[in-house]
Every structure is written in structure tokens, then in C-alpha cells.
DRENZA-829924 format. One record per residue (C-alpha): residue in three letters; x, y, z. Coordinates in steps of 0.2 Angstrom, whole numbers, plus 5000, padded with zeros to 4 digits. Each point is the difference from the previous one (the first is absolute). Layout:
REM DRENZA-829924
ALAXYZ
...
//
This chain:
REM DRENZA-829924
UNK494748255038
UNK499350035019
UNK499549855010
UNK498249944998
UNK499650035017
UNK500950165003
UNK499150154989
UNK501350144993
UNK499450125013
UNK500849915013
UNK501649914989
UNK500450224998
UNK500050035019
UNK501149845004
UNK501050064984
UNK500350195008
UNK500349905019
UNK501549904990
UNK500750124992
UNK500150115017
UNK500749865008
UNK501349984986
UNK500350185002
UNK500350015017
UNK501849924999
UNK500250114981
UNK500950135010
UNK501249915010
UNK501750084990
UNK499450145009
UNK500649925016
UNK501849994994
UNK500750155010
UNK499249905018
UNK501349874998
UNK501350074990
UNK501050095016
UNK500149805005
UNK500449944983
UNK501450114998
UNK500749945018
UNK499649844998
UNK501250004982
UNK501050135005
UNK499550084985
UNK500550194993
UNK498850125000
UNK500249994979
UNK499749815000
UNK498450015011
UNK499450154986
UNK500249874988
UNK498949895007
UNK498650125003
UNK500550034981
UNK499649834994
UNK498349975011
UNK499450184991
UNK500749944982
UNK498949845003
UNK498550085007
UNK500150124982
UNK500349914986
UNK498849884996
UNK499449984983
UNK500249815003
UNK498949985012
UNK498650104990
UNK500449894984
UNK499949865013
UNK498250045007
UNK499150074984
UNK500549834992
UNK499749875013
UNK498950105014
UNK500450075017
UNK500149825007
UNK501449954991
UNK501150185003
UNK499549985019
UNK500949804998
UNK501550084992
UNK500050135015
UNK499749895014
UNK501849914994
UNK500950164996
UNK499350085016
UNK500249835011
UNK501849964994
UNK500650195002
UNK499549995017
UNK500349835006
UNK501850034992
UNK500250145010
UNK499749905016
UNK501149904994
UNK501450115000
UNK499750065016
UNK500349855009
UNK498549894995
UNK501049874990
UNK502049985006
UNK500550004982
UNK499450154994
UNK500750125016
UNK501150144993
UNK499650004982
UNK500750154991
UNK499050145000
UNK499649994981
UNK498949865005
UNK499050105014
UNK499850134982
UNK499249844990
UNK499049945017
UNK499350174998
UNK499750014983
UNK498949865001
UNK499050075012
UNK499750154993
UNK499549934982
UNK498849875010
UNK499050175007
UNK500050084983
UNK499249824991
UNK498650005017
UNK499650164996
UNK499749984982
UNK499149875002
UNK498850095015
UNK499850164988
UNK499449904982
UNK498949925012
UNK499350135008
UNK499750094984
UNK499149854990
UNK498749965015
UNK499650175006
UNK499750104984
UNK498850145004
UNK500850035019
UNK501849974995
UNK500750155010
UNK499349955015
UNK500549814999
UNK501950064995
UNK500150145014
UNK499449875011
UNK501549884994
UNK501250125001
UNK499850065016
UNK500449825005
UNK501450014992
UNK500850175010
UNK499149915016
UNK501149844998
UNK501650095006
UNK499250055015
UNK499449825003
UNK501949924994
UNK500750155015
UNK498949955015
UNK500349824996
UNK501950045001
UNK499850095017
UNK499249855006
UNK501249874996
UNK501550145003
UNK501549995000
UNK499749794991
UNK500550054985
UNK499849814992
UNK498249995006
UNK499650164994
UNK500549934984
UNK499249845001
UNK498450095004
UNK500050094984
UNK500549874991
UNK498649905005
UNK498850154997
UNK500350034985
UNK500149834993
UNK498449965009
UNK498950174992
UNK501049954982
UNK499249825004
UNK498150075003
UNK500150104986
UNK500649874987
UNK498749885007
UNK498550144997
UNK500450104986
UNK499449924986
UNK499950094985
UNK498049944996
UNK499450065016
UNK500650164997
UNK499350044984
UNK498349935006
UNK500150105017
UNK500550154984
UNK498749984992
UNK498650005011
UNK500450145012
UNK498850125006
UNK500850195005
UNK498550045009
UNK500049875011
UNK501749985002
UNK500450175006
UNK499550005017
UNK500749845004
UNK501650074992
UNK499950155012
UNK499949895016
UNK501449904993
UNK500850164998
UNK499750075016
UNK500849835010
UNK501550064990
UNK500350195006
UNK499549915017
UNK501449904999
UNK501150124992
UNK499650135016
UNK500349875014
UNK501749974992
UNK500450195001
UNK499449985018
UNK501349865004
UNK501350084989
UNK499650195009
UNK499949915019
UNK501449904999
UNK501150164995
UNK499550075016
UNK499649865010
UNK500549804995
UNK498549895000
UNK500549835004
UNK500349924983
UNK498949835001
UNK498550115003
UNK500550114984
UNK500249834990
UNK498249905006
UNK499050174996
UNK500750024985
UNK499649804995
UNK498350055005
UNK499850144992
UNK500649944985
UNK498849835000
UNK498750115006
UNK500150094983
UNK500249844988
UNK498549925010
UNK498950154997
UNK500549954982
UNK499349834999
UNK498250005007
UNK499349894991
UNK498250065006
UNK500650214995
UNK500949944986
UNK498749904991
UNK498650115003
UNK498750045010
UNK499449815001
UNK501649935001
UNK499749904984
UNK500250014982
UNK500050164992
UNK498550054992
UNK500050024980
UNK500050204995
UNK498350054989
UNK500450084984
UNK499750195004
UNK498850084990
UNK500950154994
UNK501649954991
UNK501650075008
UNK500950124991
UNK501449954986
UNK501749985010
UNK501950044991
UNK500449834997
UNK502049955007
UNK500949884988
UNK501249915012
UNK501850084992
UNK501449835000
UNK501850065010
UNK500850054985
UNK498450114992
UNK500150085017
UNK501750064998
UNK499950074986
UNK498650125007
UNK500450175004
UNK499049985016
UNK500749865009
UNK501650104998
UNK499150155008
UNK499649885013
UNK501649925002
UNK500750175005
UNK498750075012
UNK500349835012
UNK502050054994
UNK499950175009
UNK498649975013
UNK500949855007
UNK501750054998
UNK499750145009
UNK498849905014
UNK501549925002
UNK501250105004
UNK499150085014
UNK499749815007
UNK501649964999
UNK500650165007
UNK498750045013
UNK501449985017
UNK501150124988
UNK498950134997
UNK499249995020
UNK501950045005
UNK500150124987
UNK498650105009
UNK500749975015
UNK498449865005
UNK500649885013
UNK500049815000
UNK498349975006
UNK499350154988
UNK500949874986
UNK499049885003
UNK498150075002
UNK500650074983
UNK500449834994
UNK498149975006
UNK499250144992
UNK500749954986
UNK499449825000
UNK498250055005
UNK500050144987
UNK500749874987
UNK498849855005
UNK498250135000
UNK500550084983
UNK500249834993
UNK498049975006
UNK499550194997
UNK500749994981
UNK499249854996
UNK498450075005
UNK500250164993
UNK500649924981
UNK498349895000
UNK498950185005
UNK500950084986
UNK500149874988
UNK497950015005
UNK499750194993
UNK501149964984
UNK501750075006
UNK501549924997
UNK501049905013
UNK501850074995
UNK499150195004
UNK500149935018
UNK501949974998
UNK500250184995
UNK499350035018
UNK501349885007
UNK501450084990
UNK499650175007
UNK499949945017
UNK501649915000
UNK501050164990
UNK499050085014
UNK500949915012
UNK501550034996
UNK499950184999
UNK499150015017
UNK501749915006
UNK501150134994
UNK500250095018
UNK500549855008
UNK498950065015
UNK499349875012
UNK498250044995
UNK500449994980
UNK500949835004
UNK498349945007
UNK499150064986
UNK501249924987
UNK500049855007
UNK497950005000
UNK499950054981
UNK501449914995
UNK499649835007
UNK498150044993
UNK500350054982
UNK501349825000
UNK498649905008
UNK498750074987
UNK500949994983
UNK500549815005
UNK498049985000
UNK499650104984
UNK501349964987
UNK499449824997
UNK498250075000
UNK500450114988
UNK501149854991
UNK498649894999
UNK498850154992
UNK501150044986
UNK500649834996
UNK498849875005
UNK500349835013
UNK500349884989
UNK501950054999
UNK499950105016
UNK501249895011
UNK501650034986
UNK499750194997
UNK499550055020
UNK501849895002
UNK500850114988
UNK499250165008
UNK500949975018
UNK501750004991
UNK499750185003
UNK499949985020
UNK501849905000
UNK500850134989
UNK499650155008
UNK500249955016
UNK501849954995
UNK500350164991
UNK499150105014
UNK500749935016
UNK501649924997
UNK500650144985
UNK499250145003
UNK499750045018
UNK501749915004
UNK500750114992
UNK499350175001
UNK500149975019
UNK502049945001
UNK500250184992
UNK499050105011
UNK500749895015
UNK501550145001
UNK500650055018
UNK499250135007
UNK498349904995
UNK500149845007
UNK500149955021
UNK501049865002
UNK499949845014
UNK501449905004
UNK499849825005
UNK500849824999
UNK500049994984
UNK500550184997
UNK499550164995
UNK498550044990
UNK499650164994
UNK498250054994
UNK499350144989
UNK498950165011
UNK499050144994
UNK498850024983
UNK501549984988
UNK500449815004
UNK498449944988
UNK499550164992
UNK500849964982
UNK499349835002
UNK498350055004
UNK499950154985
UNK500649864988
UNK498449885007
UNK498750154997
UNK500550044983
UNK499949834998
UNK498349985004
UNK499450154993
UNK500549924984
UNK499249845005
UNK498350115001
UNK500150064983
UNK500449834994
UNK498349935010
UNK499150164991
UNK500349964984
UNK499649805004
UNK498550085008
UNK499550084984
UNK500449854987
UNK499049905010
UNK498550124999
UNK500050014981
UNK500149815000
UNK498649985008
UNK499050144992
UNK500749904984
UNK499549815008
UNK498150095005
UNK499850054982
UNK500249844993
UNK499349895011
UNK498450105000
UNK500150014981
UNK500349784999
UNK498550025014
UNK498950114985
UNK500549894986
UNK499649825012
UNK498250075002
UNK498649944990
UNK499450104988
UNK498150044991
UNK499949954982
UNK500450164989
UNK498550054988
UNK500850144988
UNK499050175005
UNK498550044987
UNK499850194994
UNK498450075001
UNK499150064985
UNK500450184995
UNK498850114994
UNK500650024982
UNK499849805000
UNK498849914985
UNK498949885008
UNK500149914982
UNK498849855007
UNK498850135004
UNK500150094984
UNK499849844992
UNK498349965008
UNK499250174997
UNK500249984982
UNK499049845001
UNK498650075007
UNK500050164993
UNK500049904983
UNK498049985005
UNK499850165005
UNK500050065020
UNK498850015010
UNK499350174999
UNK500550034984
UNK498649954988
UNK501149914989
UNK500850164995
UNK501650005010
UNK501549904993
UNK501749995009
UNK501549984987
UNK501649975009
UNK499450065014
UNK499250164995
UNK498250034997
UNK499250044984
UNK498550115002
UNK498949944984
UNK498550115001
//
């Protein structure tokens, strides 16, 4: 339960200003290709070994299931414990290796590989955690707290970046300072995130008062998202010195989390204990009630099979354009600085659509509509992407990169809301850990099988523009055929993946439809009734009032009045006598 003196109001606001804070080091695999150049130096690795090791960090990032068995049977405290050791040692061993410790210098690079598979897997278990969280304490404004969340979670590379331009080219400190970070957040969250205070904080929230302090919250965020794009976009053109990139970004960012944690804004308007809710006088209307569904009950759903393969296209597809991006700029014939604004474009389009979706899935949810209709959007955006990208132009580049970093940023926010609708929270943490095995696998099959590929093919001389240097000659692909395969395969793709969220879309409908129906019918049959009297026919007019009958023959016996004595009545007819 919350603490006596602090009411659930506030215990939710400190909850959200955790789990931001966990969040903001939950994208720090992100931040793998800032280092890696040095990595591979430093090791004197192939370029086939350092892809193994970005291979490990994604597998440990994507498969999960553990950690949600871990958090949905002990609470997010003790997952955040787990990660703090997996996340610690992975880095800390790393700095290790790279000089910290003498006996651990020049270790085999399949060691680098399990250094990195720990960190990876100790962001998948903090992010677990943060999204079961966020779903059990804010359940009427869920969209908005998980687009918040997630946009920590893209803006957390773009803090891990200008921390290694500050320290530059100290590589050790740079990991030390991670290390530290992330170990430290794990540490905050572990301490706070107590399973009792979040059901209480749960229970009592209030969406209408809740929503305009969600949209300030949210508004620091895109605030901080652009003044990243600002830094990325000026120090493309011209370098802003690196300690000044580094303290505003720490400002900004504790500028955010103390907006967070007012007490006086967060426990009302009298800074006090919340105020008990009268009973409203109109009884609300009957909702579709959501049974929470166990892992395995969930799997053998057709929808959260449907679902599984809408993050499968939609990310494996994000992905290949992220992964590809300096590719398909040279492709189009953009030039090095061009390569990089796109890289920002695509981190500010990917960090707003995270917020924008959020806020969008609560609005829709509001009017009745499904969430996963939302992710048919996003699958026609990203399919639209890809086919805008087909002329390898420099303006359909920039558009790709826009759509595409989007529709990733958005189906990242809405697949666990849609999770948590069709399945419930109790079991939340395994199932939204089984969904992300999607992300891992199509960004495997996506980058490093399909666009590999498809591009060594149509990387054939006469296509290609070639740079010699001292390592020697590379050759890359030029003109609209170098990705166009890849890019038709990612549409189609995604145009399935909208069909998939219509007909989720339209099986959720009826289940509501069904739910409404039965709860208003268990409402009808709860509801107290009149005492029943069986309905009385009135007398017709063919009736025999006997009783009467019965009393006129009595006093006709003695002769009416009127009649002189002379009148008789004999069952029922009277006798004329004279």
C-alpha cells in the first residue's frame, strides 16, 4: 500500500518521474555504433566480429520472456535488481577489457559478444518492468504515460552521444559513465517501484485531472526532443563545443523529472491529501470487462499472433532503413552532412510519434475505436515509406527517413497498449516480453539477410562509385536500384501487416459489443426488483356476477319494491303473477 503520508495522487506522479528516469538510460544499445569504430580498433576486430556483437546486444534487448515472468511474479522492483546486476556487470566488464583491470586486456572477442549480451538483456528487463508499471498506475491515460516513456527511451541515445562527445576520444570513462548511470537509475527504480503503491496509485486515478498535467509533462518532452534536433542539426554545420551540449542536456533532462515531482501540482491544488471522490449520481455505463489472459492462454490467441506479426513487419522494416540510412543517402547521391541531418530527422520524427501515438490511442480508445485501428495507420505509413523511397531522389530520401522513423516510433508505443486491452496486466510483463521477439527477428531478417543481400546484387559495376583509401577499396551501390527490391519487399510487408490490424480491429469490436451486452445484462439482473402481483383480467361482459344473482333472489323472495308483491324472480328471471 502507499505511504500514510503520501496520498495516491502524488505516489502516481513520483511513480511516472521513476519510471522516466529508469527510461532515460533503456535506449543505451542504441548508442553502440558511437563507439563501435573504437571498439573494433581497439580489438583489432573484423568487420564480421564487431556485427556479432551488435548481434548479441539486439538478441538480448528482444527476447525477454524471462524478465516478464520475473516482474509479473515478483513486481518491477525485483526485475529492476536483476537489471541493475546484468546491466552493471555487462558494462563494468567491458571497462574491464578495455584497460580498466590489467587481467582482463585482450580478451577474445567472444567475450566482448557476452559483455554485450548482458547489456542488452538488462535494457530489455528495465523496460519490462517501466511498461507493466506504467500500465497498472495510469489506467484510464495509458497512452499518454507509455508515449511519454517511450520517448525517453529513443531520447536516451541522444543523451548516451553527447556524453561521448564530451569525454571524447576516453573511451574507458565513457564507459565508466554509463556504467554508473545505468546502475544508478536501475538503483532508484528498485528502491520506488513497489508493487502496492502502484496498484493504489491504479486504482484511484482521475483522467480528468490527470490530462493536463500529462500534457505539460508531455510538452517538456517534445521540448527536449527539439533542442536535441537543434544540437544534432548545428553541430552538422557548425560544432558546438561539447561541455556545453553535455550541461544543457543534464538540465534539460532534470528540468523534466523535477517538473515531475512537485509535490504541491502533484498532490493537488492544496498540496495535501487527495480528496475522497463522491459517488456520482448517474451510474456509469456497463464497460466490456478484460479478464487478464496467463502467457500461455495468450499464445494460443489468434490475436496476439496478429500482433506479433504487425511489430514483425513494422519493425523489421523501421529497421532496415535505420540501419541503412548512410547507404541509401549515398544511394541518392546525399552528401555526408545531408547523412546526418537525415539521422536527425529520423530521431525527432521517431521520439514525437512515440508521444503523438500515445496520445492519439487514448483519444481513440475514448470514442470506442479500437487501438490496433491505429496500427493500421502506422502500417500504411511505414509501407508508404518505403514506396515513396523507390526513386532514390534526395527529397524521397528525406521523406522516408521522416515516415519511417515515425511509423517505428509509434507502433513501439501502441502494441503494448493494445497488448494490455486484449490480455489484461496481470500477465502483461511475460506476453509484451514475448511480443518484442518480433522486433529482434525482423530486424535480423530485415537488415542483415534481406537488404544485405538484395543490395550485394545490385551493387554490379556500372552502379556503384568506388573510394580508395588505407585500408583499401570500397565500393558502394548508386541510383534507385541499390534498395528498390528491398524497399518493394518492406511495403508488401506492411500492407499485410494493415490487414492483420483490420481484422484485430474488427475482433475486438465484436468483443466489446459482446462484453457491453453482458455486462449491462449482469447490471439488469443486480438491480432491485418490484414484488411481481400476476395481472388480474377484467370482467367481460358475458361474465355471471353469481354473488349478485344470489342476493337478488333473496330479496325478491319478499317481493321488490314497486312490485306489490306480485313480482317473483326465479333464477334470475322475473315472474309476472298478475
Amino acid at each position: 500500500m502507499a505511504s500514510s503520508d503520501t496520498p495516491p495522487t502524488a505516489c502516481r506522479w513520483r511513480i511516472l518521474a521513476t519510471v522516466i528516469v529508469v527510461e532515460s538510460v533503456g535506449g543505451l544499445m542504441y548508442a553502440f555504433g558511437i563507439y563501435s569504430a573504437r571498439l573494433k580498433s581497439k580489438f583489432s576486430l573484423s568487420q564480421e566480429q564487431l556485427d556479432a556483437i551488435s548481434i548479441s546486444s539486439s538478441l538480448g534487448s528482444n527476447v525477454g520472456v524471462h524478465w516478464g515472468l520475473l516482474t509479473d511474479a515478483a513486481g518491477p522492483s525485483a526485475a529492476l535488481c536483476a537489471a541493475l546486476v546484468a546491466g552493471g556487470g555487462g558494462w563494468l566488464l567491458l571497462w574491464s577489457a578495455l584497460g580498466g583491470v590489467s587481467g582482463l586486456r585482450g580478451l577474445p572477442w567472444a567475450y566482448l559478444c557476452a559483455f554485450a549480451l548482458l547489456q542488452g538483456t538488462a535494457m530489455c528487463g528495465s523496460d519490462v518492468a517501466s511498461m507493466t508499471t506504467i500500465a497498472k498506475a495510469f489506467p484510464q491515460n495509458r497512452g499518454r504515460a507509455t508515449g511519454l516513456v517511450k520517448a525517453m527511451v529513443g531520447l536516451s541515445a541522444a543523451l548516451a552521444a553527447n556524453v561521448y562527445v564530451a569525454v571524447e576520444p576516453a573511451l574507458r570513462l565513457y564507459v565508466l559513465l554509463i556504467a554508473g548511470a545505468y546502475v544508478g537509475a536501475c538503483a532508484v527504480g528498485a528502491a520506488r517501484l513497489r508493487a502496492g503503491d502502484i496498484l493504489a496509485a491504479g486504482a484511484r486515478e482521475r483522467p480528468e485531472d490527470d490530462a493536463p498535467r500529462l500534457a505539460s509533462i508531455l510538452a517538456r518532452v517534445v521540448g527536449l526532443a527539439v533542442f536535441y534536433l537543434a544540437l544534432q542539426l548545428a553541430n552538422a554545420f557548425a560544432p558546438v563545443p561539447a561541455a556545453g551540449r553535455y550541461a544543457t542536456g543534464a538540465c534539460a533532462v532534470l528540468a523534466l523529472v523535477g517538473g515531475v515531482v512537485r509535490p504541491a501540482a502533484a498532490a493537488g491544488a492544496g498540496g495535501g491529501r487527495a480528496a475522497p471522490l463522491a459517488a456520482p449520481l448517474v451510474a456509469p455505463a456497463p464497460k466490456a470487462p478484460v479478464r487478464s489472459a496467463t502467457a500461455l492462454e495468450a499464445y494460443g490467441s489468434a490475436d496476439f499472433w496478429l500482433l506479433w506479426f504487425v511489430c514483425f513487419a513494422v519493425c523489421g522494416s523501421g529497421t532496415v532503413v535505420m540501419n541503412n540510412l548512410t547507404q541509401i543517402a549515398k544511394a541518392a547521391g546525399i552528401a555526408t552532412k545531408g547523412a546526418t541531418v537525415l539521422v536527425a530527422l529520423l530521431s525527432i520524427s521517431n521520439c514525437l510519434c512515440r508521444v503523438a501515438a500515445g496520445y492519439a490511442s487514448d483519444r481513440t480508445a475514448a470514442r470506442g475505436v479500437p487501438r490496433s485501428a491505429l496500427l493500421a495507420a502506422v502500417s500504411v505509413a511505414m509501407a508508404g515509406a518505403h514506396l515513396l523511397g523507390l526513386p532514390a531522389s534526395k527529397g524521397s530520401v528525406y521523406v522516408l527517413s521522416v515516415l519511417s522513423g515515425g511509423a517505428y516510433g509509434a507502433v513501439a508505443t501502441v502494441h503494448p497498449l493494445v497488448a494490455a486491452d486484449r490480455f489484461g496486466v496481470a500477465h502483461l510483463g511475460a506476453i509484451y516480453a514475448s511480443i518484442t521477439t518480433a522486433n529482434g527477428l525482423g530486424s535480423y531478417l530485415g537488415s542483415n539477410v534481406l537488404a544485405a543481400r538484395l543490395y550485394d546484387a545490385a551493387n554490379a559495376p556500372g552502379h556503384q562509385v568506388c573510394e580508395s583509401s588505407a585500408r583499401g577499396t570500397s565500393c558502394d551501390c548508386v541510383g534507385a536500384r541499390c534498395f528498390a527490391d528491398t524497399f518493394l519487399v518492406c511495403a508488401a510487408l506492411n500492407g499485410a501487416a494493415a490487414l492483420c490490424c483490420v481484422v484485430l480491429a474488427r475482433r475486438e469490436a465484436r468483443r466489446r459489443t459482446a462484453g457491453r451486452e453482458e455486462a449491462g445484462a449482469r447490471v439488469e439482473a443486480a438491480a432491485p426488483r418490484a414484488p411481481y402481483y400476476p395481472p388480474v383480467a377484467p370482467p367481460s361482459a358475458d361474465a355471471v356476477d353469481f354473488a349478485r344473482l344470489a342476493s337478488d333472489d333473496e330479496s325478491d323472495a319478499e317481493g321488490g319494491p314497486g312490485d306489490g308483491g306480485h313480482g317473483r324472480r326465479v333464477g334470475g328471471v322475473r315472474l309476472m303473477l298478475g
